[in-house]
C-alpha positions, -999 to 999 in steps of 0.1 A, spaced: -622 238 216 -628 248 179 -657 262 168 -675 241 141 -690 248 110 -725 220 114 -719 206 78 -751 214 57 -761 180 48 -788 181 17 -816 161 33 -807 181 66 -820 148 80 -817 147 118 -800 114 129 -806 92 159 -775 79 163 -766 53 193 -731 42 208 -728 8 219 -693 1 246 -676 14 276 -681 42 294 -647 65 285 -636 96 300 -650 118 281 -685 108 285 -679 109 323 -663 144 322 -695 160 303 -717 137 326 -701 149 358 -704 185 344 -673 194 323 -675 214 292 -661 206 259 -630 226 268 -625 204 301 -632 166 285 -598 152 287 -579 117 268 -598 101 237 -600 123 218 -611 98 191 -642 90 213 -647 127 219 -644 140 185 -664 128 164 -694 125 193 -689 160 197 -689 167 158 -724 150 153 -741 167 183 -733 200 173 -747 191 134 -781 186 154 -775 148 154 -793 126 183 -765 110 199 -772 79 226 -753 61 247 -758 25 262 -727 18 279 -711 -8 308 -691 11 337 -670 15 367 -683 49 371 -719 55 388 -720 87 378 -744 113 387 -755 135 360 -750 171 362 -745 178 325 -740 220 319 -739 220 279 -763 221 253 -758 195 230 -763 163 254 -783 157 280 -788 132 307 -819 118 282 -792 108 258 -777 81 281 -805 54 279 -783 31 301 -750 29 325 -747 -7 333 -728 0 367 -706 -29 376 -669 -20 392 -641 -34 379 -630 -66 391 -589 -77 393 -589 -112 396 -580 -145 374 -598 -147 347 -621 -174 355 -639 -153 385 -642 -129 363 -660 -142 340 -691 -147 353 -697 -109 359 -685 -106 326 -711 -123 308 -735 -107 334 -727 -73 321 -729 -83 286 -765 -98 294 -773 -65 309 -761 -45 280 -783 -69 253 -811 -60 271 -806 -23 272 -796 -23 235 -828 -41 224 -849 -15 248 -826 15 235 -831 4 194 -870 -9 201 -878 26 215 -858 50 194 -854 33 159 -818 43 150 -804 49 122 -768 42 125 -750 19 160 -715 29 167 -703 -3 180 -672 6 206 -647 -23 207 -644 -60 210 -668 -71 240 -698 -41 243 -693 -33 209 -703 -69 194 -732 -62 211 -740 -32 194 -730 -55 162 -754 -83 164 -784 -66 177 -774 -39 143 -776 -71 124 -811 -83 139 -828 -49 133 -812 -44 96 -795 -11 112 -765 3 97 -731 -1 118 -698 7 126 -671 -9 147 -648 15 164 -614 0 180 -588 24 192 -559 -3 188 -558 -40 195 -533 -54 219 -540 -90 199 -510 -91 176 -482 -102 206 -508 -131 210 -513 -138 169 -475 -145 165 -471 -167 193 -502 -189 192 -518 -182 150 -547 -170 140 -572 -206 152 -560 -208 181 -562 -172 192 -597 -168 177 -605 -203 201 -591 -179 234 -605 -144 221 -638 -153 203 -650 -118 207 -626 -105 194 -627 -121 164 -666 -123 159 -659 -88 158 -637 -90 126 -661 -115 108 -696 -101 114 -712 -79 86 -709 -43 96 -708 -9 70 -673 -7 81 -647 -15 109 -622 18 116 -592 9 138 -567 35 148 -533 29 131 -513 34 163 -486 13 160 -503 -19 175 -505 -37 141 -544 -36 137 -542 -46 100 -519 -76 105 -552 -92 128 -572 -76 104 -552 -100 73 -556 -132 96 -591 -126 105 -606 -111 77 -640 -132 61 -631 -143 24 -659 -127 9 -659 -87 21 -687 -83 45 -672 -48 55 -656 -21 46 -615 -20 71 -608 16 77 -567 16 92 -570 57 102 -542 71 122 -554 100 146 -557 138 142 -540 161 165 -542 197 166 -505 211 161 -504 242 185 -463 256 194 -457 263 232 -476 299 227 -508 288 222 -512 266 245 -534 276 270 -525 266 308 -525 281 342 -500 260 352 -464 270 362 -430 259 351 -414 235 377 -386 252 395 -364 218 391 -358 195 362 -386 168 356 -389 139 335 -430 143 326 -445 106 318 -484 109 305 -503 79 306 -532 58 326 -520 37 354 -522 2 336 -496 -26 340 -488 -23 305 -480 14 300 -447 7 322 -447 30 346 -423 10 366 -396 18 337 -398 52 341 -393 50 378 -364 29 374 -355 52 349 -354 86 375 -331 61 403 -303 57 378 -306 88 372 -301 101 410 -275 72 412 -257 94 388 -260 126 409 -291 143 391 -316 148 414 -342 152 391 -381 151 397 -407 130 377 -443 141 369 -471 114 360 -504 121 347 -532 96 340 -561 83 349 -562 47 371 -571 22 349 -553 -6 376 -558 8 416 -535 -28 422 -507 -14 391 -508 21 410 -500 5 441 -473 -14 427 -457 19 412 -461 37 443 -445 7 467 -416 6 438 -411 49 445 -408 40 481 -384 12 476 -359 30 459 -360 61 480 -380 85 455 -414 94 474 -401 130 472 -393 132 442 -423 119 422 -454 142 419 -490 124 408 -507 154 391 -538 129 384 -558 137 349 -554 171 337 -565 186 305 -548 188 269 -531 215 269 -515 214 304 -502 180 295 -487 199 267 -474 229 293 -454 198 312 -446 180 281 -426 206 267 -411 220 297 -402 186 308 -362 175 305 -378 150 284 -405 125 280 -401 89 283 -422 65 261 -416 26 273 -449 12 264 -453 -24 256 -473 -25 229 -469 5 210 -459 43 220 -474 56 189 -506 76 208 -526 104 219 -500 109 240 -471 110 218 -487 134 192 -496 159 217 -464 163 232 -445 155 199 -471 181 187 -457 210 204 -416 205 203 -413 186 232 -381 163 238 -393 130 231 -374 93 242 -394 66 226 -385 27 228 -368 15 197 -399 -7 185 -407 6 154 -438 27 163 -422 61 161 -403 53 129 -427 75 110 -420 101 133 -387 103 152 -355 107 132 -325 99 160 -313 126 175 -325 150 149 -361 159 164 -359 134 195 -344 100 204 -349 64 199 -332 41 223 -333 1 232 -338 1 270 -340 31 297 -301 26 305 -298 43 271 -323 68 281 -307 77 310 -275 84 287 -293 109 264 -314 126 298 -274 130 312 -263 145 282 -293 171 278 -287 179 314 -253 188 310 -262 211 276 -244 184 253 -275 185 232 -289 214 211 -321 210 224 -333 239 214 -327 230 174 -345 194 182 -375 212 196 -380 234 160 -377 201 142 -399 181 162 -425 209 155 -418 215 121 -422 176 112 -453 175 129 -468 205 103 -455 181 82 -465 148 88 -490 152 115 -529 152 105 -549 176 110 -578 170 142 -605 189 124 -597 170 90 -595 137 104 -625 139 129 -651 158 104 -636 130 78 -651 102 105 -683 121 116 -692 127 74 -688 84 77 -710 80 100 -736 106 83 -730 87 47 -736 56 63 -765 59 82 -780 77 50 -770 49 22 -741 72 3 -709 73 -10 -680 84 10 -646 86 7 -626 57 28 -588 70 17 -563 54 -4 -569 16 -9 -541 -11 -8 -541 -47 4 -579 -48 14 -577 -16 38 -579 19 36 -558 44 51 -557 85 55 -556 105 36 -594 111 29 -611 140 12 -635 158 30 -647 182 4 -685 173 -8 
């Protein structure tokens, strides 16, 4: 973990700062004990939380879960004090309609914590954490005439805006877009690929009530050498596939992906990390391994941290990206990041990135990825000279973690404080990175 320099802000004002959403992975990880070295995924969660704390900022939580977590927190820029509520309510996979009752229970619990959280502290800025919890945060910001930001990650609405239009999917996802229309300081979406700013253009209120922030992610750029792992290098070929068990991150390609490979005589192995978002998706993956014959040869490492997904990642044969939505994440960049072999779907959301068969691949289904796998496995590719370039266009094009996450903590500070800050280049009613940090 770097080492940070706490900005010296003039009024050296100490903030009370509270988060309003979902309890992510990091939060559990340095609940449950982890240090800042061990907090794994999110790292656009993580980040900038981390960032503020270590200024001397008061950072609060109020957050829903599927964790009941018990606190045994080890650092010394959070404590156990600074989560005023985890609204403990497991996940439920049903239809939607018996779901929705413990839905709106949850967001009943969380309005009353919020109000208890904001009557008792007095904030001065609410990080409001996507669509559902992070209205909350919005409106109850709105009530007490606090400062606000929403924070989205991606949207998986734009599939959803093609096929239906804007009315009709603000009618089925009124959340969501009460989210876009309510008066906030600013609304930062990550640009990963998922078309953010197109909902953003259909949603947006006539007059500006906000200011849209369309910020791709920072990534630290670190070659196989410094990474930092105690793992060892598989003794047989792998395909390495990063990525939380949820129906739509496709698992189930990748499998299919490994049989036609072993149909072709490779018996190759296949690594997958993640988290379970879906325990009914991970049982579908693993009934699908036993189908086809390939219990033995898949290996569920679980979550691990950063840079041993980076170990696998570049020692992999290559990594598969067959996402749905988009495959431009945290995911991508760290592997990418470090001169691993990457085979991303054809979709667009690597086009920044991935020049075909330069510094990885680009293909239209796994069939096609199964061709390129072949041909690296019988030394028909220079991979070598693809690692160098992936790596060298990541120097290139890649930002910079500490720039982009001290350029979102600084927000946060001018914001809550009433000043100036720099939102990056303007065009079209958004702005995107770069964004000067220098003050």
């Amino acid at each position: 973990m770097d080492e940070h320099r706490p900005r010296e802000l003039e009024t050296r004002k100490k903030l009370k700062i509270l988060y309003v959403g979902r309890m992510a992975t990091p939060l559990r990880d340095i609940l449950s004990g982890k240090t800042a070295e061990d907090a794994r995924h999110l790292p656009g969660f993580f980040q900038p939380w981390y960032r503020l704390a270590k200024r001397g900022h008061q950072v609060d939580f109020v957050v829903t879960s599927n964790d009941n977590v018990e606190a045994d927190v080890k650092v010394d820029w959070f404590s156990e004090n600074n989560l005023k509520a985890n609204i403990y309510d497991p996940a439920l996979e049903a239809s939607w309609h018996k779901r929705i009752f413990r839905r709106l229970s949850r967001l009943g619990r969380l309005a009353y914590h919020t109000n208890r959280a904001i009557r008792r502290e007095r904030y001065d800025f609410i990080v409001c954490w996507a669509f559902y919890e992070g209205l909350v945060g919005n409106i109850f910001a709105k009530v007490y005439g606090i400062p606000c930001g929403m924070r989205a990650m991606g949207t998986m609405l734009y599939p959803e805006l093609q096929r239906q239009g804007a009315f009709k999917l603000a009618l089925r996802k009124p959340a969501e877009y009460l989210s876009f229309r309510l008066p906030k300081s600013y609304f930062l979406m990550t640009d990963d690929g998922t078309r953010g700013d197109a909902v953003y253009q259909a949603w947006r209120p006539r007059k500006e009530r906000y200011k849209y922030l369309f910020w791709k992610t920072g990534v630290e750029v670190k070659p196989i050498d410094k990474v930092r792992s105690r793992r060892e290098v598989p003794t047989h070929p792998y395909l390495f596939f990063a990525a939380r068990f949820d129906p739509w991150k496709r698992h189930d390609k990748v499998v299919r992906m490994l049989k036609n490979l072993h149909e072709k005589g490779y018996a190759i192995h296949l690594y997958f990390c993640g988290s379970v978002q879906s325990e009914k998706y991970l049982s579908e993956v693993k009934a699908l391994i036993a189908e086809l014959g390939l219990k033995e040869y898949v290996c569920f490492l679980g979550s691990i941290a950063q840079d041993d997904l980076r170990f696998y990642a570049y020692y992999a044969v290559a990594n598969p990206f067959f996402y749905d939505f988009s495959n431009l994440g945290n995911v991508f960049f760290e592997s990418f990041a470090t001169g691993s072999v990457v085979i991303g779907l054809n979709d667009g959301s690597l086009d920044g990135y991935i020049e075909n068969g330069k510094n990885g691949f680009l293909v239209d289904d796994f069939d096609e990825a199964v061709d390129i796998t072949e041909k690296i496995l019988n030394d028909e590719i220079d991979i070598r000279k693809l690692r160098e370039n992936a790596f060298h266009t990541s120097q290139e094009r890649v930002i910079d973690r500490n720039e982009r996450f001290d350029a979102e903590a600084n927000l946060i500070e001018a914001m809550a404080l009433g000043r100036q800050c720099d939102l990056g280049t303007y065009e079209n009613g958004l702005h995107t990175f770069p964004v000067s940090i220098s003050k």
